[in-house]
HTML snippet that shows the backbone in 3Dmol.js (N, CA, C, O; Angstrom):
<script src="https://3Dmol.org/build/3Dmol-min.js"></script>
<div id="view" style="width:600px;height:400px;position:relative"></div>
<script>
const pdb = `
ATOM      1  N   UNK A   1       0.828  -1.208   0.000  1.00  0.00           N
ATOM      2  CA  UNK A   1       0.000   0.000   0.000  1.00  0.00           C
ATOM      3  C   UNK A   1       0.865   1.263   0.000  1.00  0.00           C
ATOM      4  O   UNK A   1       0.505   2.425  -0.186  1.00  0.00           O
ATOM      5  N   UNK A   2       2.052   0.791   0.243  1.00  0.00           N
ATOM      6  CA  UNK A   2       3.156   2.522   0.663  1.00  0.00           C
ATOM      7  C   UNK A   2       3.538   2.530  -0.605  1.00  0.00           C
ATOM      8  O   UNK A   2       3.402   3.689  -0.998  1.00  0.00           O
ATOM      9  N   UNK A   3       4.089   1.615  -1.762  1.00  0.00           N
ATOM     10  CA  UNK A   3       3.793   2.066  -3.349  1.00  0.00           C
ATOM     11  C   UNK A   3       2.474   2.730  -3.623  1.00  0.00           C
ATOM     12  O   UNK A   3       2.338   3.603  -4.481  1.00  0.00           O
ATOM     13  N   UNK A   4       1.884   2.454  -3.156  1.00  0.00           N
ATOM     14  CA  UNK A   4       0.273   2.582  -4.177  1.00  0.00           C
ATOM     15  C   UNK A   4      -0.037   4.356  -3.108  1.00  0.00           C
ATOM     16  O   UNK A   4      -0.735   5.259  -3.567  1.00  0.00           O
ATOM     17  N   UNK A   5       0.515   4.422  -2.023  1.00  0.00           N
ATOM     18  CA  UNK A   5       0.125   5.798  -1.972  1.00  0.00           C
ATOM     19  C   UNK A   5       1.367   6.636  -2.496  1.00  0.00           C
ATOM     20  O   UNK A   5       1.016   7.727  -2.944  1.00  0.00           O
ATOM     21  N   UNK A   6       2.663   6.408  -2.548  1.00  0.00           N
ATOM     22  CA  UNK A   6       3.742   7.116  -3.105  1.00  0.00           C
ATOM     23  C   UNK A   6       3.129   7.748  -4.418  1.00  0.00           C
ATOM     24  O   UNK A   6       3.030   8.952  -4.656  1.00  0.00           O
ATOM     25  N   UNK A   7       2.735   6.689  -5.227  1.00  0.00           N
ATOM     26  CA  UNK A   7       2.178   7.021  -6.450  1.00  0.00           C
ATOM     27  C   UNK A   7       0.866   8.136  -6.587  1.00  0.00           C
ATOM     28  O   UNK A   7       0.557   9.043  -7.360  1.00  0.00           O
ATOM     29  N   UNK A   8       0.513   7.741  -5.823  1.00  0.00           N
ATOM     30  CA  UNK A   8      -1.013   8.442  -5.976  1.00  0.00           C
ATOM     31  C   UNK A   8      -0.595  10.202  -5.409  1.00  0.00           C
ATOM     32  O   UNK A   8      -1.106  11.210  -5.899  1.00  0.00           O
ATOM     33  N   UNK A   9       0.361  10.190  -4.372  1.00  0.00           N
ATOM     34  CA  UNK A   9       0.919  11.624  -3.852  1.00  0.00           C
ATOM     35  C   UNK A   9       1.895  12.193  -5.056  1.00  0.00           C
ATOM     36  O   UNK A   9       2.110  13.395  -4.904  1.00  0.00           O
ATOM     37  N   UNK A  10       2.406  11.739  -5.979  1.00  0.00           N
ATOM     38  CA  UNK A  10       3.387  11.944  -6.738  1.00  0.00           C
ATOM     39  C   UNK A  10       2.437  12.305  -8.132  1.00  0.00           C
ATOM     40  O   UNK A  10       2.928  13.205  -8.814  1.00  0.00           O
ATOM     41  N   UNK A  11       1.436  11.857  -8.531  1.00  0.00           N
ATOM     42  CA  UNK A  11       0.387  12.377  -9.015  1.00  0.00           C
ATOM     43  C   UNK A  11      -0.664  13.279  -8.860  1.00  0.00           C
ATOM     44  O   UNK A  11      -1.522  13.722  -9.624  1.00  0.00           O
ATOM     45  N   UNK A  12      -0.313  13.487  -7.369  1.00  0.00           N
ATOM     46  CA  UNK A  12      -1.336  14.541  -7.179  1.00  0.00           C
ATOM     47  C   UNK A  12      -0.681  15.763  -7.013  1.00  0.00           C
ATOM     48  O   UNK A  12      -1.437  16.733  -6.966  1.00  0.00           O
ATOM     49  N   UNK A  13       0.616  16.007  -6.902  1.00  0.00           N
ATOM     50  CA  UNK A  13       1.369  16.607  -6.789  1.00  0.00           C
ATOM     51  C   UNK A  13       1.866  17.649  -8.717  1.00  0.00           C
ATOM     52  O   UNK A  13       1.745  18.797  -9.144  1.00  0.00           O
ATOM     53  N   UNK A  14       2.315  16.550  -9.153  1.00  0.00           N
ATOM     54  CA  UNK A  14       1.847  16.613 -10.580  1.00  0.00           C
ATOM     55  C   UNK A  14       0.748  17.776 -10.918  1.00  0.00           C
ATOM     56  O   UNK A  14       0.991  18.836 -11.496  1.00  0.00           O
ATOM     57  N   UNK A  15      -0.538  17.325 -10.415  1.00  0.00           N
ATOM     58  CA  UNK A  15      -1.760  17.384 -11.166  1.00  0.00           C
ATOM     59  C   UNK A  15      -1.819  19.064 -10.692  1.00  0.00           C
ATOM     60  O   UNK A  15      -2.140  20.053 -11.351  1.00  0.00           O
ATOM     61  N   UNK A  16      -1.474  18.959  -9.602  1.00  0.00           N
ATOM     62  CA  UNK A  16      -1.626  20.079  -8.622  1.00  0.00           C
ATOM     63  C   UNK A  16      -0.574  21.703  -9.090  1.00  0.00           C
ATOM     64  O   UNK A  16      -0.801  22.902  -8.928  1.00  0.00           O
ATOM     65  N   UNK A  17       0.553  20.952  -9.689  1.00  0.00           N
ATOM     66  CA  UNK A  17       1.048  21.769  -9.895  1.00  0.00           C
ATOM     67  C   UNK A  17       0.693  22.275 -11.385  1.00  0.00           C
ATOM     68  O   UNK A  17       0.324  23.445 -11.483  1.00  0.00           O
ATOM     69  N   UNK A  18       0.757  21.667 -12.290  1.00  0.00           N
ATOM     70  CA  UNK A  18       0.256  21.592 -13.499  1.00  0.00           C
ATOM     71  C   UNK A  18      -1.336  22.453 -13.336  1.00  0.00           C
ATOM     72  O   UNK A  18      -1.568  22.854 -14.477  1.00  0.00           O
ATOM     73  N   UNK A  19      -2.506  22.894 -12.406  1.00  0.00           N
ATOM     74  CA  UNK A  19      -3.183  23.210 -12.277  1.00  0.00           C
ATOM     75  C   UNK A  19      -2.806  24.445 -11.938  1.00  0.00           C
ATOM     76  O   UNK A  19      -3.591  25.246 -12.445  1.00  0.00           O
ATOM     77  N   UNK A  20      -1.894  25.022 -11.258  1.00  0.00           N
ATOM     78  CA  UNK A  20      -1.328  26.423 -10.720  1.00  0.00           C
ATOM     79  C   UNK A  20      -0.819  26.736 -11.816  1.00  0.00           C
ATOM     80  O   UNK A  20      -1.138  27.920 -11.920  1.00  0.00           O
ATOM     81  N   UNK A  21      -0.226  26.463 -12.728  1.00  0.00           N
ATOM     82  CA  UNK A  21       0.433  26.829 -13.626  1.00  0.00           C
ATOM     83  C   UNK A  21       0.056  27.562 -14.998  1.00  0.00           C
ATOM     84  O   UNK A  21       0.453  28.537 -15.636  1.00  0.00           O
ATOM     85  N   UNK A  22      -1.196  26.291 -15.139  1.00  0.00           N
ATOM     86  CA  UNK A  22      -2.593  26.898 -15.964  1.00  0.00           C
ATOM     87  C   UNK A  22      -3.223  27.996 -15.640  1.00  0.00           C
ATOM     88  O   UNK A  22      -3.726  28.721 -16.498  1.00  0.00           O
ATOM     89  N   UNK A  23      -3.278  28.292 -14.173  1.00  0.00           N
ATOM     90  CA  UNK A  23      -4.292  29.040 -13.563  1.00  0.00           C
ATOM     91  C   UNK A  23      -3.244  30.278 -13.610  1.00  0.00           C
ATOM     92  O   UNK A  23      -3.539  31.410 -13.995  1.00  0.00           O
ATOM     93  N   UNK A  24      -2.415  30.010 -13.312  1.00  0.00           N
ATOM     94  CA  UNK A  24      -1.523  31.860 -13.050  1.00  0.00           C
ATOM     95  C   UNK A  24      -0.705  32.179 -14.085  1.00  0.00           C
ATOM     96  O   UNK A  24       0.061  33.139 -13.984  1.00  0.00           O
ATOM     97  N   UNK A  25      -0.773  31.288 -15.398  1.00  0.00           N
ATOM     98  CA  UNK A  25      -0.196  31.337 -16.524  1.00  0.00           C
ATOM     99  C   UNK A  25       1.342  32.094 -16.355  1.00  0.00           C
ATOM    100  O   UNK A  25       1.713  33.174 -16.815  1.00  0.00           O
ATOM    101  N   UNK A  26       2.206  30.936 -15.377  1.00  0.00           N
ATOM    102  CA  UNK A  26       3.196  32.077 -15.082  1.00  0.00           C
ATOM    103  C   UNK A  26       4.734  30.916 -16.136  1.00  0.00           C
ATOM    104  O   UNK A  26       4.843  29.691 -16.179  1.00  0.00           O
ATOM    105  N   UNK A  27       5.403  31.731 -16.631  1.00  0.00           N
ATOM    106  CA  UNK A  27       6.681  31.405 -17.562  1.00  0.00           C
ATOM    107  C   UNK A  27       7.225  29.786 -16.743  1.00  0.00           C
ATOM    108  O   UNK A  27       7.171  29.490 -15.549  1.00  0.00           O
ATOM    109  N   UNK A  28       7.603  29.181 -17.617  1.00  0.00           N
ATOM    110  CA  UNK A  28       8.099  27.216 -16.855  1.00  0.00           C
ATOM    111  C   UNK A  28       9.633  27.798 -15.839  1.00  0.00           C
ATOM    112  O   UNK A  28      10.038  27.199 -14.843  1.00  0.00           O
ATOM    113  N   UNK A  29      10.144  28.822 -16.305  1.00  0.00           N
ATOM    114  CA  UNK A  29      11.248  28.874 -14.970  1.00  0.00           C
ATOM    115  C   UNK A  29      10.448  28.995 -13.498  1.00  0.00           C
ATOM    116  O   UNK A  29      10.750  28.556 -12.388  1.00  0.00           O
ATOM    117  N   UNK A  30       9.587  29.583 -13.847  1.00  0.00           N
ATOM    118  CA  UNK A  30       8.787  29.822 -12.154  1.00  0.00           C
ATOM    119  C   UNK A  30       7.668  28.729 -12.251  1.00  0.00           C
ATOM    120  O   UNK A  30       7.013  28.721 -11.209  1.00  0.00           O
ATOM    121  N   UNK A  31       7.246  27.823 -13.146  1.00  0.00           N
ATOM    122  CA  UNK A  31       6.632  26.340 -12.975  1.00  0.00           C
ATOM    123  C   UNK A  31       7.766  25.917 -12.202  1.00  0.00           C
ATOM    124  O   UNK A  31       7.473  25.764 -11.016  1.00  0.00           O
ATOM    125  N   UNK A  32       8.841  25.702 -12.456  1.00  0.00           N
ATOM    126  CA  UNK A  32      10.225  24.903 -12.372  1.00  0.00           C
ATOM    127  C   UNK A  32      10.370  24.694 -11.068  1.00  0.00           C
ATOM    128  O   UNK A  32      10.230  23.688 -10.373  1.00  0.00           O
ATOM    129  N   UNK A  33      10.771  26.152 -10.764  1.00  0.00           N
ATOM    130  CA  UNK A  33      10.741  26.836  -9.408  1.00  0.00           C
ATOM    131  C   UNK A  33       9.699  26.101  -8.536  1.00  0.00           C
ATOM    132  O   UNK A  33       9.963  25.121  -7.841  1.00  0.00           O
ATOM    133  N   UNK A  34       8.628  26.616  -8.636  1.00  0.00           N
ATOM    134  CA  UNK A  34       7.183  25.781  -7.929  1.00  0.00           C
ATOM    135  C   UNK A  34       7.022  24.643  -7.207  1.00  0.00           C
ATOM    136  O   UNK A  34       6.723  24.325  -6.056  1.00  0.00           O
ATOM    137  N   UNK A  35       7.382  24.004  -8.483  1.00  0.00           N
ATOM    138  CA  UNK A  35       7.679  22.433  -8.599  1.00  0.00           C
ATOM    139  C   UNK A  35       8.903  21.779  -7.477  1.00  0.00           C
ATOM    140  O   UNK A  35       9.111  20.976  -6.567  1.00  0.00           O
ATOM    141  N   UNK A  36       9.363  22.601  -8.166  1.00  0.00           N
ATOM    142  CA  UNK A  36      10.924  22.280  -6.345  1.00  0.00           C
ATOM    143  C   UNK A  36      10.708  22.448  -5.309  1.00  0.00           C
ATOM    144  O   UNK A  36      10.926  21.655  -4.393  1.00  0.00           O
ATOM    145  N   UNK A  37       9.884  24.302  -5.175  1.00  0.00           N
ATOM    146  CA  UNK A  37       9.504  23.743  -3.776  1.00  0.00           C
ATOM    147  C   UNK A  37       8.437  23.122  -3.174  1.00  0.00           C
ATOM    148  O   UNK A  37       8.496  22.808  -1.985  1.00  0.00           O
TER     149      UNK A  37
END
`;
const viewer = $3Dmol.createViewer("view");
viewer.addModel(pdb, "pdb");
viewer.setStyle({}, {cartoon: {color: "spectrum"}});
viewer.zoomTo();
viewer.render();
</script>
């Protein structure tokens, strides 16, 4: 089950960021950025 939630947090994480990104339409160095922290 600690695979199967790694995955599912690592996707939501993903999804999550990919959703901010859309939403504040901001340049991939500051996606990049985001994403790191």
């Amino acid at each position: 089950w600690a695979r199967k939630l790694f995955g599912f947090s690592i996707i939501a994480i993903t999804a999550l960021s990919v959703m901010m990104s859309v939403d504040f339409m901001v340049p991939d160095s500051h996606t990049l950025l985001a994403a790191v922290w």
